[in-house]
Structure formats: C-alpha cells, structure tokens
VOLO-479722 format. One record per residue: x, y, z of N, C-alpha, C in turn; residue in three letters. Coordinates in pm, whole numbers, plus 50000, padded with zeros to 5 digits. Layout:
<mifis>
XYZXYZXYZALA/...
</mifis>
This chain:
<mifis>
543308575817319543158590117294543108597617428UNK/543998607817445544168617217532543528629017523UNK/542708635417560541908650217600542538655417664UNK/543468667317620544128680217699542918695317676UNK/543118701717793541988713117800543098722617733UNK/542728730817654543558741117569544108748217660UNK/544188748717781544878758917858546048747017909UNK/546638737317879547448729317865548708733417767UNK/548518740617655549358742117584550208750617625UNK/550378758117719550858766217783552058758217860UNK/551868742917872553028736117949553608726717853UNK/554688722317866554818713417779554468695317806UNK/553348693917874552468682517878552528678417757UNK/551588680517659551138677117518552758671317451UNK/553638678517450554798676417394555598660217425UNK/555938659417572555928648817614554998637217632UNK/553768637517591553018632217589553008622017428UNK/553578631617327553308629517166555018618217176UNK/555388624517281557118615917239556928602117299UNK/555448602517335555278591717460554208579717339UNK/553798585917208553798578817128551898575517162UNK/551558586517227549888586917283549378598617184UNK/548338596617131547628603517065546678616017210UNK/546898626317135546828634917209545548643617120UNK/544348653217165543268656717121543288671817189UNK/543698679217159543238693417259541798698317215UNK/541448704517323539688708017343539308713217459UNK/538498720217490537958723717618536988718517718UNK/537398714217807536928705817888536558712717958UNK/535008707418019533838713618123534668712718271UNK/535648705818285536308699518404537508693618413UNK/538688694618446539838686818445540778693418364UNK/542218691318366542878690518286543058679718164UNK/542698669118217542718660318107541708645518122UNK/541118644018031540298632018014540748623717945UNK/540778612917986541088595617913539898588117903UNK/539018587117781538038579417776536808584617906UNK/535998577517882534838581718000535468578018108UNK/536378573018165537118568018311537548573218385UNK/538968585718321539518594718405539568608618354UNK/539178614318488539308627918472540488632818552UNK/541578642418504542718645318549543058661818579UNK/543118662518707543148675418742544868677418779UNK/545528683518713547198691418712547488699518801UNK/548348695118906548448706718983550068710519034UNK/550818722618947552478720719020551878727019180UNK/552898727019267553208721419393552118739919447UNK/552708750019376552988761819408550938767819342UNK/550468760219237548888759419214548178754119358UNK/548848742619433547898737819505548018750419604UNK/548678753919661548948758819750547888770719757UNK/548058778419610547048786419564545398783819618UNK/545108772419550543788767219590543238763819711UNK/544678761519762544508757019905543808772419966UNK/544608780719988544818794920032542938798919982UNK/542518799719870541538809119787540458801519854UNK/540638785819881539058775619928538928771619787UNK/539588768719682539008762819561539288748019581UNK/539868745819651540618734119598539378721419653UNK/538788720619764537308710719815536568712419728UNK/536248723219663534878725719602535408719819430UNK/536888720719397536948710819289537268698819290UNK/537068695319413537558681219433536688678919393UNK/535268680219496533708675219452533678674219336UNK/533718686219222533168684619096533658674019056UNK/535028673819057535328660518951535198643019006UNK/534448645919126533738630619184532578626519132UNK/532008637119090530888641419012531328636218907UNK/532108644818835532128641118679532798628018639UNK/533478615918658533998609718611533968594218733UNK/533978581418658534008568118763535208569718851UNK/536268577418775538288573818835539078586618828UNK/537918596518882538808611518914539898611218984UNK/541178619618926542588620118996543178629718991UNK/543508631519142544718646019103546198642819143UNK/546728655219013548518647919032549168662519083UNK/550078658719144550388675319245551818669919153UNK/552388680619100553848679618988554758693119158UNK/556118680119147556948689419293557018686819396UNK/557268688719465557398689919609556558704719702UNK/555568698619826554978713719875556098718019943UNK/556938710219966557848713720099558718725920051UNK/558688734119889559138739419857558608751019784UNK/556968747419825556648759519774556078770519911UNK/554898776719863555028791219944554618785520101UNK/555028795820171555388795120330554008792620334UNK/553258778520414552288775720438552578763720557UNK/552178757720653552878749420726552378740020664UNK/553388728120680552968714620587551938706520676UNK/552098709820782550538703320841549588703720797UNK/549348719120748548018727020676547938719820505UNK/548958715720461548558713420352548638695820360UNK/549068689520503548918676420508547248670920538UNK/546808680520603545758678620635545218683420545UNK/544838692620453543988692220371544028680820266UNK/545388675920210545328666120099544778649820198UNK/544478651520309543788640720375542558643420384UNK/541798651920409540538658320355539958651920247UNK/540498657920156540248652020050540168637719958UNK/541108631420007541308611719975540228609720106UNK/540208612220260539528604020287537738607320282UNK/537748620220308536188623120362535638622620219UNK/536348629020117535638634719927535938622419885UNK/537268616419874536988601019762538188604319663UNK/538718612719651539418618619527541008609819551UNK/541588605719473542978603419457543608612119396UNK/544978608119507545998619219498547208615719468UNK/548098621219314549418611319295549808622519291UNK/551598621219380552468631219350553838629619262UNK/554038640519183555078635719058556578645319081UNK/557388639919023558598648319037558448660118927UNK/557888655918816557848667418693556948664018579UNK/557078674118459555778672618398556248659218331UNK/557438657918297557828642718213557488631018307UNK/557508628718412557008618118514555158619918528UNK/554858634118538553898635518502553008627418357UNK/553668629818258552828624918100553218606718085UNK/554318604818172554398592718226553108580318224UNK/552618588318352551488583618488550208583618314UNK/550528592118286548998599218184548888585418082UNK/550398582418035550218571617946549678556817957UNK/550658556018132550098539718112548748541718182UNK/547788553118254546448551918269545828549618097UNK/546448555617988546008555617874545958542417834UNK/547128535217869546918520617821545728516417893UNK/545908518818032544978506918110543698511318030UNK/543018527018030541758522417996541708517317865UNK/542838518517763542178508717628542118496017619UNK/542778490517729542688475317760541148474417820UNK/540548484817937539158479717977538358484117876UNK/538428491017763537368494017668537448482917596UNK/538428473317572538508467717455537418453117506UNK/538098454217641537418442417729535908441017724UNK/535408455817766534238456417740533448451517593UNK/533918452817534533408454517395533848438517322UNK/534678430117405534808419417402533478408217417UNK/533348415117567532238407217613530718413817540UNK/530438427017529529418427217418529208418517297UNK/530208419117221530398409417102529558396317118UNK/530438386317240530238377517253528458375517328UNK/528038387717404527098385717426525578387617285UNK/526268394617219525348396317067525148384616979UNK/525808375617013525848363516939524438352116996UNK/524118358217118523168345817171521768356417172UNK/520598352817106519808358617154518548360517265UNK/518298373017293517648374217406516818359917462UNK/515818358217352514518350517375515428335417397UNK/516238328617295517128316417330517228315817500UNK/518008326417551518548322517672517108322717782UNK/516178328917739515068331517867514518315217839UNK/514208312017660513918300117685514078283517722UNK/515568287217715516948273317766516698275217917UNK/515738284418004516218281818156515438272018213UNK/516388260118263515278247018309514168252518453UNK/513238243918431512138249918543512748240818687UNK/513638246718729513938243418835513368243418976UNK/512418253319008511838254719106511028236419123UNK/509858238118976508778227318974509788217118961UNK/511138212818899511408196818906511978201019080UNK/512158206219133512838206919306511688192719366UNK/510458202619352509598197819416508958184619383UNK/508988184519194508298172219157509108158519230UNK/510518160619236511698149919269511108145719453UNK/510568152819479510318150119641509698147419657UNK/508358143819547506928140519582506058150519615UNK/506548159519650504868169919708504578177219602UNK/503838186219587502508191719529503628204319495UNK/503998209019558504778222519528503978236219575UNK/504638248619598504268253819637502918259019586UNK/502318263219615500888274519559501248288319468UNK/501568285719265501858295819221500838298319174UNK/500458314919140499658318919008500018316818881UNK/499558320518796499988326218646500118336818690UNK/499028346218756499918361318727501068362518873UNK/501468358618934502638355618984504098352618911UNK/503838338118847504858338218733505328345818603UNK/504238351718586504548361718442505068373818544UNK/504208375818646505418390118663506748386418727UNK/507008372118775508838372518805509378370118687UNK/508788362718548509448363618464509408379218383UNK/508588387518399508798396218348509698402418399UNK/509578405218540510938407518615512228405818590UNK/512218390718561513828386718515514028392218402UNK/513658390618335513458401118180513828413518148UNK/513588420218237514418437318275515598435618326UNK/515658425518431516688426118460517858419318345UNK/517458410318318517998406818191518988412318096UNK/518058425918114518318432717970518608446317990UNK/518758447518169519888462418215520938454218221UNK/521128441418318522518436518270523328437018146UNK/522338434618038522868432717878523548450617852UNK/522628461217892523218472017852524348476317914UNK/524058474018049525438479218138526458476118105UNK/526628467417997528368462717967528518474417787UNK/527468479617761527718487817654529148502417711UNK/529908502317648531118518417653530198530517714UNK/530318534217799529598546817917528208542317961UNK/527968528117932526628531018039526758519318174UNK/526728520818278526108517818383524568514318444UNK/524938507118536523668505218566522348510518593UNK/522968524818608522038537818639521418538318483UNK/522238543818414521908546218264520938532318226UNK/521758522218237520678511918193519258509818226UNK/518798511618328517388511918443517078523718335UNK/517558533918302516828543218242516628540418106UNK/517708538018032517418530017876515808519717874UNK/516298511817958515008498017938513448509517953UNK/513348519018044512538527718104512078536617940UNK/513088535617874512338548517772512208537617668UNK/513268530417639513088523717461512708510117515UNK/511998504617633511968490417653512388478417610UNK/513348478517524514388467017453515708466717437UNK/516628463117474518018473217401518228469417232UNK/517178463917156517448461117041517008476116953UNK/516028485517051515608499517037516858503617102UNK/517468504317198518308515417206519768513017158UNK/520018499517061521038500716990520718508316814UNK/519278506816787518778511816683518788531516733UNK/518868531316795518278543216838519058557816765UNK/518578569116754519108577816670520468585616819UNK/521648591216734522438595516870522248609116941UNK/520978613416894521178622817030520228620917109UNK/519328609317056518378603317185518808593517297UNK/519988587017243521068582417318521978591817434UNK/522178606817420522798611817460522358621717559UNK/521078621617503519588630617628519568614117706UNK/519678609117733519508595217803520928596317904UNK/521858603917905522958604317982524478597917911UNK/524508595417808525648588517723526288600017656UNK/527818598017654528458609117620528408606217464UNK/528908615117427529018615017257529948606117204UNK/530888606417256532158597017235531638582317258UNK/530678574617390530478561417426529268559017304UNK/528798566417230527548565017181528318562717011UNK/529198567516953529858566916846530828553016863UNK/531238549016991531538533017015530518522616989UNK/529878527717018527978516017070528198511916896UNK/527778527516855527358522016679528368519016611UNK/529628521516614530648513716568530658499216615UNK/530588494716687530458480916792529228474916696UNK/528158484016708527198472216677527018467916507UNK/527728479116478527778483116284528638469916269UNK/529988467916322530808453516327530418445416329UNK/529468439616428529008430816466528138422716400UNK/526938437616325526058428416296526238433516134UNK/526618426516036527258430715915526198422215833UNK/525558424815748524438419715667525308413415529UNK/524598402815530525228392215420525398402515294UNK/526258396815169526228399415046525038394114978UNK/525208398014857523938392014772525328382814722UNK/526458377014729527238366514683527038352814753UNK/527198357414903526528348815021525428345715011UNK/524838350514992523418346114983523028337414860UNK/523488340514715523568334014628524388313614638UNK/525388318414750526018305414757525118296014852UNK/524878305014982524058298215063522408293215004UNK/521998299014880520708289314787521358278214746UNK/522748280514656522998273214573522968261214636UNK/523918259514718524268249214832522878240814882UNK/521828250914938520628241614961519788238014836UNK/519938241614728519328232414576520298221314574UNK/521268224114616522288209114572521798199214629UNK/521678199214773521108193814893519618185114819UNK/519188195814857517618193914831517518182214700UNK/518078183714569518248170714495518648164714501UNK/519738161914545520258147614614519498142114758UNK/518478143514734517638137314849516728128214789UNK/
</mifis>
C-alpha cells in the first residue's frame, strides 16, 4: 500500500502508479509526498520545485523534518537542474551535498514522473518483503514461551567453575535475581522490537508501562498508540496476533477428549 498526500493528484503520479499494479491510498500526510508503510517517507521534487526551496531556505529545514519522521526518508528530484532556473550549479551542488552528508537524507534523481512511480514501486515491494519478514519471525517467536526459554538456560557460569575444582566466585541471591531479572527485560524488549513499528526505543517504553508484552499485545489500540505506535503498525500487531493465536473449536476439543478416553482404557 502506497500513501499519496492529496496534493498529488494534481500530477499524474497516482495514475502511473495504478498501471504499475500498486495499490495506491490518497490522504493527507503530516509530511512527505508519499509514505510506504512505517519505512519510507517520500518527498517529490521536479527539478524547477527544488530550485524554489533552494532560493526561499525551505529546502534544510524539510530535510530535517522528514529525518525526524520516518527510519528511510528520501528525496527524488524528477529532471535535470541543469535546466532549470538560472542558479549556478555549484550552488545547487553544494546544497544537495549538504544535505546527504551533514542531515542524513537520500537523494535519487529521476528522468520523469513514470521513472519516478517506477523507484516508488519496487521500494513498495522491498518494504512488503521486510514486513512480511518481520512478522515471520514474530510467529515463530510466539510459538516458544517466555518462561520455557528463561528456564532451558544451562547454569553455565557454576558448571565453568564446578569443572575446575574451585569454589566459584562469591554470588548473592540478591545479586542473581537482579541479573536474572535483568535478562528478563531484556528478554522481552528484544521480543517486542521485532513487532511492525516498534523499535527498540518504543520497546524500553512498552516493558516500562504494561511490564509484559503478553499486556501489550492484549492491550486496547489507542493505548498502544499514546505509547508511540502508528495506527496502521498497531492494526498489524492485532491482526498478527488474532492469526496466531486462534482458540480451538468445541469440535477439537471434543476429538482431543475423545482420543484421551480411548487411551486411557486401553491401559
């Protein structure tokens, strides 16, 4: 899914975009011309706009924002400058270096808007390949639970030492409960950080308010979303976890008795 800002319709982006066989969403965006998933934010610029921005001082101060807003902010300059308004190309070489090196921002330049909706699509593929990825490895991580894996970890420290003969170092109990409690958070920001829009930032803050992520997959969505999660990664989460964790039938359940009475008398 593609996010065009309604002041898009004005070009024929959207058009080439639909022939491009990409689902396309118009809406107004706080930032960008166009958003792909929580990943990229896409700022449009023909040759004869930059120049504009260049000229007014807008153009640094939106670079920033959208470093701000998004993990894989990008801007696409549609043209050639060498053809737009009398500005020396030094002045506009050096500013588009400004910007990639000191701000962070990437900069792709296109021949037209069709090479343009191009670039838009296969970023569209790539991020549904890393969403899907993500949500791969959630799956697979929902299958093992928390307490299993804390309690499968061999005590490696004490056999180090028992194997050598000495005494081992000098632990507490309350020493060990707080590194295992320790590992435990950490544990379980790792576990969230692979959830659709949250990071490690977000996660440190999740464990911080609902202390479990078995609370902040239960959790209602706009307490999810005062927590820093967009609306869109939070309608993934509960789709994801609604899949995942699918509660037996009363048919299943009926077979899975039957099966253990069979058992059980033939014993």
């Amino acid at each position: 899914m593609v996010r065009l800002d309604h002041r898009e319709l004005s070009s024929t982006l959207a058009a080439e975009l639909r022939q491009l066989k990409v689902d396309v969403e118009v809406c107004t965006l706080p930032i960008g011309d166009i958003a792909i998933g929580d990943l990229f934010v896409i700022e449009r610029k023909r040759s004869d706009d930059l120049i504009t921005s260049l000229l007014d001082g807008r153009l640094v101060s939106q670079a920033r924002r959208m470093m701000a807003s998004a993990p894989r902010p990008l801007l696409i300059v549609e043209g050639s400058t060498a053809t737009a308004r009398a500005v020396h190309s030094n002045a506009v070489a050096g500013m588009m270096a400004l910007i990639t090196t000191e701000i962070g921002l990437s900069i792709v330049t296109t021949r037209d808007t069709k090479s343009s909706a191009r670039l838009i699509a296969m970023l569209a593929k790539r991020n549904l390949r890393i969403t899907r990825r993500q949500e791969k490895l959630l799956e697979q991580r929902l299958r093992f639970s928390e307490q299993e894996r804390i309690e499968n970890e061999p005590l490696s420290t004490w056999t180090r030492f028992q194997a050598s003969g000495s005494a081992g170092p000098v632990i507490t109990i309350a020493d060990t409960e707080q590194k295992a409690r320790r590992s435990l958070v950490r544990e379980r920001e790792r576990f969230l950080a692979n959830l659709p829009g949250v990071g490690p930032v977000i996660a440190r803050r999740l464990i911080a308010r609902f202390g479990c992520p078995l609370k902040v997959l239960l959790a209602r969505p706009e307490q999810l979303i005062s927590a820093g999660i967009s609306a869109e990664s939070v309608a993934r989460i509960q789709a994801l976890v609604g899949k995942t964790h699918k509660p037996k039938t009363s048919s299943e359940t009926r077979k899975n008795h039957s099966g253990y009475t069979a058992v059980k008398n033939s014993i």
